[in-house]
N, C-alpha and C positions, 0 to 999 in steps of 0.2 A: 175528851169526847169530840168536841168542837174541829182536832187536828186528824179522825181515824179515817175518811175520807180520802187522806193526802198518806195515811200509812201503806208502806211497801208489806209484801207478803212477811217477808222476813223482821219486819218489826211488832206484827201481831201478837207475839208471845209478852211484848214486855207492856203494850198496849195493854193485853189482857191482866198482866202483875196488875199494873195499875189502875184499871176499871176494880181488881179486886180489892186492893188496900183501898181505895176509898169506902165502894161499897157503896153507890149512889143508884140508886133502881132509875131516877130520872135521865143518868147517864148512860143505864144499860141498853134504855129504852130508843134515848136518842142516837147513839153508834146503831144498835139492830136496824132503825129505821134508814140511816143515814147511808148504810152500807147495802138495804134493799134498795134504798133509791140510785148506790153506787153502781150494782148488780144486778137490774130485774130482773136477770132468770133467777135469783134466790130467795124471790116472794115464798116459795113453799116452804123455804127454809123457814123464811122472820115469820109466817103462820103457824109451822111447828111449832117452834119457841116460843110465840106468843101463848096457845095452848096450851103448850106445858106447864108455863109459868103460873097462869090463870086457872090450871088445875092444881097446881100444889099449893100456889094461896087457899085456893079457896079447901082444899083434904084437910091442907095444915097436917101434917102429920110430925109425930112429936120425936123428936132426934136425941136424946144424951138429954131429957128435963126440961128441950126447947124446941117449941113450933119452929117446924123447916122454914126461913126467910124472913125469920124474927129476929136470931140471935145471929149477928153479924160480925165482921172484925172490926165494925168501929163503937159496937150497940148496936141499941134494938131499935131501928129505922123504921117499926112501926109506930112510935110513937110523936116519932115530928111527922110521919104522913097525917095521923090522924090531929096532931096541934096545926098542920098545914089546913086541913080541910074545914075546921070551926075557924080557922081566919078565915078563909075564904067564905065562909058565910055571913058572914058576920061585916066580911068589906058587901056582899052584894047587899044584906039588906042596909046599912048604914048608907052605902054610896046613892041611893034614891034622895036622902034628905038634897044632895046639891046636885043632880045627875046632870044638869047643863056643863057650869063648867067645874067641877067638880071640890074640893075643901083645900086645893091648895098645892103646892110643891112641900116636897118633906112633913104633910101631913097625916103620913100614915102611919112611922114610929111611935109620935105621942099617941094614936089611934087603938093601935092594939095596944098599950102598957094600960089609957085605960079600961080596955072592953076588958082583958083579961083578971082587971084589979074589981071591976062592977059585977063580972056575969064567974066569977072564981073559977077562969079554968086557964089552963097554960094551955099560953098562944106562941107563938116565933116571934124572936125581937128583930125589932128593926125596919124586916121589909115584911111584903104580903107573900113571898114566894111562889106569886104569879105575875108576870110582867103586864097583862092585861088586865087583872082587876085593878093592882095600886096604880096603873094608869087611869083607869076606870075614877078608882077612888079619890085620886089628886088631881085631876084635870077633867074629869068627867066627859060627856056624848064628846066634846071639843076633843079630847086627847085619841079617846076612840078612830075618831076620821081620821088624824093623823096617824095612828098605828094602822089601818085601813090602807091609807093614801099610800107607806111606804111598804107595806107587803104589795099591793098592785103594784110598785113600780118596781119591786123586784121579784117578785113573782112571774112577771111577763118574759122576767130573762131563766129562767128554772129550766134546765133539759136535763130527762133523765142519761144518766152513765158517765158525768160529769161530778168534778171529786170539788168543784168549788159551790154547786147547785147542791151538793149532799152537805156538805160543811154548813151550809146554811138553813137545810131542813134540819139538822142538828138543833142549829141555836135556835132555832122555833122548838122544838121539842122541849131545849131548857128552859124557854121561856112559860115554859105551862106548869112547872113545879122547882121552878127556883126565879133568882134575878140576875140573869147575864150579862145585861144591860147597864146593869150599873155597878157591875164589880170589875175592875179593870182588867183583869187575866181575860175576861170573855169577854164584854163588850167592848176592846180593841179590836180582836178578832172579826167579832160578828158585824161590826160594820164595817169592815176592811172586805169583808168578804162578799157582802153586800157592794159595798163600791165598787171592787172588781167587777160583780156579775152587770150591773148597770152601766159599765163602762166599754166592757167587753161584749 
């Protein structure tokens, strides 16, 4: 997702193979955007498709046994959106107990194994698959400014029709329903391309 930006026309077909083998709606989400931010004039387009999408979630209409955008080629990705979104709860109301500086580095693994063993429901292991809450969660209001401090400073370099300013609304996208920051394939990227834009 992170490199569709930097894709030549003729590389879209395999871009798109591989947006389908994974099969990650937070990736579909982030290219759509990535590539409205590449192309303004194709705002009507990513509002069509957003429409569409948000109508056939919400029809669900049923295909061969399976709700349409349930049953996918890797599984049913409805079911880590919905263990995504009880973590995410679950970190806001928790992360109040310490909201200054917040329960810690690498405090939020142990966090969910044990909300999810206390309150009996499957959570995601590991991380929060928001880059803003388990920042929230482990460094608390402190970690916040800091995430703040470094979108303003790369924020201010953002022009639209620019494929390193879209690469970078990308990785803000995956940052809202995954963690790119700390898995090394992305967050090499996402700060390399952040450097660039501050640099340049």
């Amino acid at each position: 997702a992170l490199v569709s930006p930097f894709a030549p026309f003729w590389f879209w077909p395999l871009l798109g193979a591989g947006l389908g083998l994974i099969w990650s709606y937070t990736a579909f989400v982030g290219v759509a955007v990535g590539l409205v931010w590449l192309y303004p004039s194709w705002w009507p387009l990513g509002v069509a498709a957003a429409l569409t999408g948000a109508l056939l979630w919400c029809w669900s209409p049923v295909v061969w046994g399976n709700r349409l955008l349930e049953h996918t080629p890797r599984g049913d990705t409805i079911d880590s959106m919905v263990s995504r979104w009880r973590g995410w709860q679950l970190i806001c109301h928790h992360g109040t107990e310490r909201w200054v500086l917040g329960h810690g580095p690498n405090s939020m693994e142990p966090a969910l194994l044990r909300w999810g063993s206390q309150f009996d429901v499957e959570l995601c292991w590991g991380e929060g698959f928001n880059e803003i809450l388990q920042i929230y969660y482990e460094y608390g209001l402190l970690g916040l400014l800091a995430i703040g401090a470094f979108l303003w400073r790369v924020g201010s370099h953002l022009t639209l029709g620019d494929p390193w300013s879209a690469a970078f609304v990308v990785s803000i996208i995956l940052c809202v329903a995954h963690w790119p920051a700390r898995h090394v394939s992305l967050g090499v990227p996402m700060l390399s391309v952040a450097a660039y834009l501050v640099a340049h």
